[in-house]
N, C-alpha and C positions, 0 to 999 in steps of 0.2 A: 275600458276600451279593449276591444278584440286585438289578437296580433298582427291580423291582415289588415285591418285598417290601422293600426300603427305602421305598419310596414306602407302601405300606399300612401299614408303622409310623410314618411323618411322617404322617400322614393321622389316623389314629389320637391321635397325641401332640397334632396342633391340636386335633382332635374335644372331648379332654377337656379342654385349656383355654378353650376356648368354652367350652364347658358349664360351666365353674368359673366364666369372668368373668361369662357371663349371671347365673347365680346367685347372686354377690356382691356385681353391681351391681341385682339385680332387676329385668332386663329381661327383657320375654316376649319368646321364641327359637322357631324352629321346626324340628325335628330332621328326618334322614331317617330312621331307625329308634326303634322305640318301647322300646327299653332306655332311651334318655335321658330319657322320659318316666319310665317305670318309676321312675326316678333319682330325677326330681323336675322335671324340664325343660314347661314347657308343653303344647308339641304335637307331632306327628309324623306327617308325610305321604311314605310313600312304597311299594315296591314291597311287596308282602305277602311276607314272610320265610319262610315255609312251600313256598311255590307254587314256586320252582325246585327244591328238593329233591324234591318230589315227580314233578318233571317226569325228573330225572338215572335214576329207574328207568327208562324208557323209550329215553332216549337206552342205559343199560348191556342192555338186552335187544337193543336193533341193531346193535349192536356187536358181542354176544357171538352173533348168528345171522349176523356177516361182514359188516356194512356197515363201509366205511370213516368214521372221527369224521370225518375233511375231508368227505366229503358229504351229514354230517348238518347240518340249518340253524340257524344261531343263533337262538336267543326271546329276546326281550322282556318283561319283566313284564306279566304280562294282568289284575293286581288289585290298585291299589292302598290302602293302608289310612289310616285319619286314627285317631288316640291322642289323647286330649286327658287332662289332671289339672287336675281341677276343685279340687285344694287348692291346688296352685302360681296358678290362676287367681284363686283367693279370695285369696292372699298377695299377692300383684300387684294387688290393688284392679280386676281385672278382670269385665267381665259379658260367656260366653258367650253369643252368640246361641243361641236355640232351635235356629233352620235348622241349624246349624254341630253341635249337639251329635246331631241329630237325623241326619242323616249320616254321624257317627262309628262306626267299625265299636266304639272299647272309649272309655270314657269312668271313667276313674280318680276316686273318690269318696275 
């Protein structure tokens, strides 16, 4: 087994015990992806999960017209997204700010 996919299955195995102990202890948590919301997790702030896939067509069309992948350039996320669940909020005796929800690109009812 490679060390990076050891490392993304260790990564992985903490991810969902956080998410287990925030849950069991009822603490608000804040994820980098919005599966954990989806879950049941609070919030979730981070690169918008669509956006590199859609960008890998471009990189496989210069590739397949003869650029070499070493000189195409690495990106960055250019948008990221905020998830929030307003039921996990309301079980946490939580009140989102308007600003904060009004921001949110999905807000879980």
């Amino acid at each position: 087994m490679s060390i990076a996919l050891a490392d993304t299955q260790r990564n992985r195995s903490r991810s969902r015990r956080t998410f287990t102990l925030a849950a069991r202890h009822r603490l608000p948590a804040v994820y980098p992806v919005r599966l954990f919301v989806v879950a049941g997790g609070l919030l979730s702030y981070g690169p918008d999960s669509i956006g590199p896939y859609r960008r890998v067509a471009g990189y496989v069309d210069r590739i397949l017209k003869g650029e070499k992948p070493s000189d195409l350039p690495v990106q960055n996320p250019t948008k990221f997204e905020i998830v929030i669940n307003l039921r996990t909020a309301k079980a946490l005796g939580l009140d989102v700010p308007p600003t904060l929800l009004a921001r949110a690109d999905e807000v879980i009812e």
